[in-house]
C-alpha positions as CSV (number, residue, x, y, z in Angstrom):
1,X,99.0,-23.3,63.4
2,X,96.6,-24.6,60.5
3,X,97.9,-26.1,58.0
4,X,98.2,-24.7,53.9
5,X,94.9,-27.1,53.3
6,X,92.2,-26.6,54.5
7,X,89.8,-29.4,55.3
8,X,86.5,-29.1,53.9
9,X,83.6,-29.0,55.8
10,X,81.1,-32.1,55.7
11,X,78.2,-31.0,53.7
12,X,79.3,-27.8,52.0
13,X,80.2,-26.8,48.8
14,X,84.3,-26.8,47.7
15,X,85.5,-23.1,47.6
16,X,85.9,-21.0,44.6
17,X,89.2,-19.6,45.6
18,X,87.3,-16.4,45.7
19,X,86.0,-16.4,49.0
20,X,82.8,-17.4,47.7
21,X,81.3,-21.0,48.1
22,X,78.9,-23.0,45.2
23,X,76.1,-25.4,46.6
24,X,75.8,-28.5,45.1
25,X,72.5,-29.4,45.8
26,X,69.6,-29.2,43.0
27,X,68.9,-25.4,43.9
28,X,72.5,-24.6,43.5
29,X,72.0,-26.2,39.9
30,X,69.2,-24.3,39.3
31,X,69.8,-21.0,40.2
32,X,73.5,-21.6,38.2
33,X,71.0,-22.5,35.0
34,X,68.4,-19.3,35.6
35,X,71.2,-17.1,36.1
36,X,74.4,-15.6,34.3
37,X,77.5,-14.8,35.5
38,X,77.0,-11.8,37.6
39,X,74.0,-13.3,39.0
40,X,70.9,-12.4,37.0
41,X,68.4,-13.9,34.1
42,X,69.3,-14.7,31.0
43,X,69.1,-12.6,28.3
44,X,66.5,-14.5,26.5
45,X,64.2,-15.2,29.6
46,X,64.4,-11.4,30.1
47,X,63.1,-10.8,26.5
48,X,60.5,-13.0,27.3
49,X,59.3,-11.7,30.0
50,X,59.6,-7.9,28.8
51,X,57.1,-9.5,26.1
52,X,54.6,-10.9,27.9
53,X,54.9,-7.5,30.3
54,X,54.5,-5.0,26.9
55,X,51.8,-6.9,25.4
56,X,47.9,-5.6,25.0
57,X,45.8,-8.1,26.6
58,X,42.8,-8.7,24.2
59,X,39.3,-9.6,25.1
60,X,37.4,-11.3,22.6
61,X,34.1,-9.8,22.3
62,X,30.9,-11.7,21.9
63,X,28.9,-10.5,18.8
64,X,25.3,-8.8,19.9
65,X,23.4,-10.6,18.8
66,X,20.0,-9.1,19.9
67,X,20.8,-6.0,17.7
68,X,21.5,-7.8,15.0
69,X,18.0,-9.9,15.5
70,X,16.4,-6.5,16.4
71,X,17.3,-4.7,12.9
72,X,17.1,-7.4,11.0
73,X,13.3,-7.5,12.3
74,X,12.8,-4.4,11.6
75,X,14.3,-4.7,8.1
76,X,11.7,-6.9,7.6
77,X,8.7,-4.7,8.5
78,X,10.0,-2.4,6.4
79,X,10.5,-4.0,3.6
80,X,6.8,-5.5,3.8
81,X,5.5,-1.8,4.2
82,X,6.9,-0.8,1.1
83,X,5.7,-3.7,-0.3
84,X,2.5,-4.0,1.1
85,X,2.3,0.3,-0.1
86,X,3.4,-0.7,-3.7
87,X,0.4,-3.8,-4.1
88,X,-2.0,-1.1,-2.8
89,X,-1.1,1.7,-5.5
90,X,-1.0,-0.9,-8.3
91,X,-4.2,-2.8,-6.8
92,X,-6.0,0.9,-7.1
93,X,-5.2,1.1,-10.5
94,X,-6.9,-1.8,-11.6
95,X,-10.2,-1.9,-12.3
96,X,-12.4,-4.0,-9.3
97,X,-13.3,-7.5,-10.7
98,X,-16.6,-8.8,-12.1
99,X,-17.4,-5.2,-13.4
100,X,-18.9,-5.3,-16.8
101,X,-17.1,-2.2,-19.3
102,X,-18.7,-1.3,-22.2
103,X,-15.7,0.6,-24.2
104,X,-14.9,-2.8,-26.3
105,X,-11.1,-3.3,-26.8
106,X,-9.9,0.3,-24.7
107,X,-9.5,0.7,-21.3
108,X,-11.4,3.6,-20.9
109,X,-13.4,6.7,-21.8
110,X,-9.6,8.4,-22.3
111,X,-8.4,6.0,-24.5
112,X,-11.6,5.3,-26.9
113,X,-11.8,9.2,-27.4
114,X,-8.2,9.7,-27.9
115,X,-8.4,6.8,-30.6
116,X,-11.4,8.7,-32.3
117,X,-9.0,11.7,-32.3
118,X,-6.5,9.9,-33.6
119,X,-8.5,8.2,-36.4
120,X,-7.3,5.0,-35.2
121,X,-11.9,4.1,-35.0
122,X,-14.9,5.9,-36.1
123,X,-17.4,6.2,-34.1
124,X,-19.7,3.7,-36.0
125,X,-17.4,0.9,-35.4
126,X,-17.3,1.1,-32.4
127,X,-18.7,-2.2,-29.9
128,X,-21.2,0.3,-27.8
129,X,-21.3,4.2,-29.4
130,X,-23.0,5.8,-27.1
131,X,-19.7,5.5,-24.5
132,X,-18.7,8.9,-26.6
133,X,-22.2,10.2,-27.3
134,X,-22.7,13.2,-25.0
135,X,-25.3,15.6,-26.6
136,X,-28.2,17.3,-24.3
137,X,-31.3,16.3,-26.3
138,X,-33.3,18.7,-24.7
139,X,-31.5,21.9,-26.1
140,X,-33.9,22.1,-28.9
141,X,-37.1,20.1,-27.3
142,X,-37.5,20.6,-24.1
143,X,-39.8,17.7,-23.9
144,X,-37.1,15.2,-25.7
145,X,-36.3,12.2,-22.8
146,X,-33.3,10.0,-23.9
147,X,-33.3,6.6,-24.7
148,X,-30.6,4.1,-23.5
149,X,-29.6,0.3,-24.0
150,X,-29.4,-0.7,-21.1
151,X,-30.7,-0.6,-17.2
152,X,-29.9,1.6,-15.7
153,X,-28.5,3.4,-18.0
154,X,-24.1,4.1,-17.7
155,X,-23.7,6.8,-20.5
156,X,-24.6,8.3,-23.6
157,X,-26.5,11.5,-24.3
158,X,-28.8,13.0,-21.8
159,X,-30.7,15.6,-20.4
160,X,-29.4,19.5,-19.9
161,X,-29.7,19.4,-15.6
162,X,-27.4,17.2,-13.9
163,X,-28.9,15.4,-11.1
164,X,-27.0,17.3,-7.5
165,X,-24.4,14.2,-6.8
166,X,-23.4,15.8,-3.2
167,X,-23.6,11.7,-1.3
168,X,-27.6,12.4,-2.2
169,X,-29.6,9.5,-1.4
170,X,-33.5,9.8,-3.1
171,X,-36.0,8.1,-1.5
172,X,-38.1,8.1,-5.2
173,X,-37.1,6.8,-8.7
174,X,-35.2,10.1,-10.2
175,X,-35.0,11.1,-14.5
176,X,-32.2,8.7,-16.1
177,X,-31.3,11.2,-18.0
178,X,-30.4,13.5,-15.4
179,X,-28.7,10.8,-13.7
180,X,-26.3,10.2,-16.6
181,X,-25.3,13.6,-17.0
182,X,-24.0,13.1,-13.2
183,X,-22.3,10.1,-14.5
184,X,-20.6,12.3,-17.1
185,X,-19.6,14.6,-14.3
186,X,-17.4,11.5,-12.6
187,X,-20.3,10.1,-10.2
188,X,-21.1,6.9,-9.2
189,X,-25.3,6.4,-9.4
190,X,-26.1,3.0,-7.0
191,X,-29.6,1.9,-7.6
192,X,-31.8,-0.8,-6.2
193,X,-34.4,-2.7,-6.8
194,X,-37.7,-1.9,-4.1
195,X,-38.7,-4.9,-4.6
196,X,-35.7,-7.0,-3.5
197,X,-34.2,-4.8,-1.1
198,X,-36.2,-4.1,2.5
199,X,-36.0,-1.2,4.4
200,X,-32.0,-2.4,6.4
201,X,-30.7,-2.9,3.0
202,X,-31.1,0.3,2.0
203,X,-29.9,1.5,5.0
204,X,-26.4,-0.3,4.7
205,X,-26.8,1.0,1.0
206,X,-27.6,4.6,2.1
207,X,-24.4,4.7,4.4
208,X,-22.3,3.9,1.6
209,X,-23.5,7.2,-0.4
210,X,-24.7,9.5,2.1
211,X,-22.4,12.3,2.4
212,X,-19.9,11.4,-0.2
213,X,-19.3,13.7,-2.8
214,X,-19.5,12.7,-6.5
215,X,-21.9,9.7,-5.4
216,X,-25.9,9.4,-5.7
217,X,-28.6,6.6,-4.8
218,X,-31.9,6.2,-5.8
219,X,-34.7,3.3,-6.0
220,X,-35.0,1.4,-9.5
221,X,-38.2,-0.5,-10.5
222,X,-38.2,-3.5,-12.3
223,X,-34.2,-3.3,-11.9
224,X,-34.2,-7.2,-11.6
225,X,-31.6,-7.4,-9.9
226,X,-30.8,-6.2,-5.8
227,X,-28.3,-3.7,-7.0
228,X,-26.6,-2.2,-9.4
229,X,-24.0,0.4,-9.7
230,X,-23.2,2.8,-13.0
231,X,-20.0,4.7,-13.6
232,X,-19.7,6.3,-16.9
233,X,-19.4,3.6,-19.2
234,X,-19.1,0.4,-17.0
235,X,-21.9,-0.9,-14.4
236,X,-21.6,-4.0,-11.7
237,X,-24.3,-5.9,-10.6
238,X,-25.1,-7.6,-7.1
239,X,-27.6,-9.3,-5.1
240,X,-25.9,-8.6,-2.1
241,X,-26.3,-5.1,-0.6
242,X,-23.0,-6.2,1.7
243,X,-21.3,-7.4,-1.6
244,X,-17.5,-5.3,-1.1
245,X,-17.2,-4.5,-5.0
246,X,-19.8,-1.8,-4.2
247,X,-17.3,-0.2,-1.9
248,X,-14.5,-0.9,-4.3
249,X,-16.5,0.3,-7.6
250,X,-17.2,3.4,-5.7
251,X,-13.4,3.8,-4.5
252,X,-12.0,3.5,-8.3
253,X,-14.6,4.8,-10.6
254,X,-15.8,8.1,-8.5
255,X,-13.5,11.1,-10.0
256,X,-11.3,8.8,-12.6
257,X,-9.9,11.1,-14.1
258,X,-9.6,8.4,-16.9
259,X,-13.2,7.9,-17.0
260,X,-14.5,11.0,-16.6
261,X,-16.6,11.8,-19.5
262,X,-16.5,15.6,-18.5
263,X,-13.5,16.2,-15.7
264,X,-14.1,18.7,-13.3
265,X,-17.9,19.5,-13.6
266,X,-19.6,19.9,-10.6
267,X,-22.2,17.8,-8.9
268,X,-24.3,21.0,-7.1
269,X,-26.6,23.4,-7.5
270,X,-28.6,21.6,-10.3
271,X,-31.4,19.2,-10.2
272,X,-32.8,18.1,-6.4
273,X,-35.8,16.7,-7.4
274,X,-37.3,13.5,-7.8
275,X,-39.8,11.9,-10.8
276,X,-42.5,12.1,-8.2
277,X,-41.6,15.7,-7.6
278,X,-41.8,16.7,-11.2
279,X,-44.9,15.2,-12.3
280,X,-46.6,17.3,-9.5
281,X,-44.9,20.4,-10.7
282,X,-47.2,23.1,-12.6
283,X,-46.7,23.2,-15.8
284,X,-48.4,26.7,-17.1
């Protein structure tokens, strides 16, 4: 019959009294530390790991960048469009350079006649008068032919015809008179010089009138110079028939309506011929 104690076994654990034995080893320890006293974790590794399982993982995005580049580029165009369309509007409303004006202090044919109207200047005083003298000097002789101060002339009064302004390029020396009364109409007149322009500079001259409206060309003896193109008022000068102010001139000076010494006349159905073409015209 065994004894009241019990001998323990070599190795184990000593009993609880409950049946139950306790290891002693380090995993005995361990388990005791991890777990409470009905066998499970503790309450604040549980928390812990309730945490870590309820919590949104978050990704850290990387910032595209090759959008950002993309709009900024075009942000860039854009802004040089609209700036590159702002210079060209202002540019256009400046007169071309080297052009030689002949209103004095004002701008314009607008502004001197407004100051006449005004009576801020008479038209005495004025630097160059004829820029506001506009009278037909053949109403009352139909022989009278104008004279002007300069060649070829850019304004003053004239004959009654206009000469037809329609991109009409004469191959003879035309009336100046009739010529300025296109000019008063808003046309540009280019003229050359025969004798210093050969037969492919008036071709590249030709192509720059022919066709256009409000624009007429026509040789000019004894000019003295290549070429030389009249607005109403102002005239520029060139010995180059490839000279780019010609193209600009004609750009800002045909139809100003600043300049125009009589806006919205026509340039048709008036005078098609040439000096040549008159002088062998019957005359009873």
């Amino acid at each position: 019959m065994a004894s009241k104690k019990q001998t323990a076994s070599k190795g184990s654990g000593k009993s609880t009294g409950k049946g139950a034995v306790v290891e002693k080893g380090p995993a005995g320890r361990k388990d005791a530390a991890k777990g409470d006293s009905k066998g499970g974790l503790s309450k604040s590794s549980a928390s812990a790991n309730a945490a870590r399982r309820g919590r949104a993982v978050q990704v850290k995005q990387p910032k595209p960048w090759g959008l950002i580049f993309t709009f900024a580029g075009v942000g860039v165009v854009a802004l040089g469009l609209i700036g590159a369309a702002v210079y060209v509007v202002w540019d256009r409303s400046q007169p071309p350079e080297g052009v030689t004006d002949f209103y004095g202090e004002y701008a314009n044919y607008s502004e001197v006649t407004e100051a006449l109207q005004d009576g801020d200047v008479k038209e005495e005083d004025l630097e160059n008068p004829w820029v506001v003298q506009q009278t037909h000097i053949d109403g009352e002789d139909p022989t009278a032919v104008p004279e002007y101060e300069i060649t070829p002339p850019a304004g003053g009064d004239h004959l009654s015809q206009w000469q037809n302004c329609t991109g009409s390029v004469y191959d003879a020396p035309i009336m100046d008179g009739n010529a300025v009364h296109s000019l008063e109409h808003g046309a540009v007149w280019v003229t050359y010089d025969p004798a210093l322009v050969d037969g492919d500079g008036i071709e590249v001259l030709s192509a720059k009138v022919n066709g256009r409206d409000f624009s007429l060309m026509s040789p000019y003896p004894e000019m003295g110079v290549a070429v030389s193109v009249q607005a109403w008022g102002v005239q520029y000068q060139t010995d180059d028939v490839n000279d780019p102010k010609i193209d600009e001139f004609m750009d800002f000076y045909i139809q100003n309506a600043d300049n125009a010494a009589e806006a919205n006349a026509t340039c048709t159905s008036d005078l098609t011929t040439t000096i040549a073409d008159q002088q062998q015209m019957p005359t009873g």
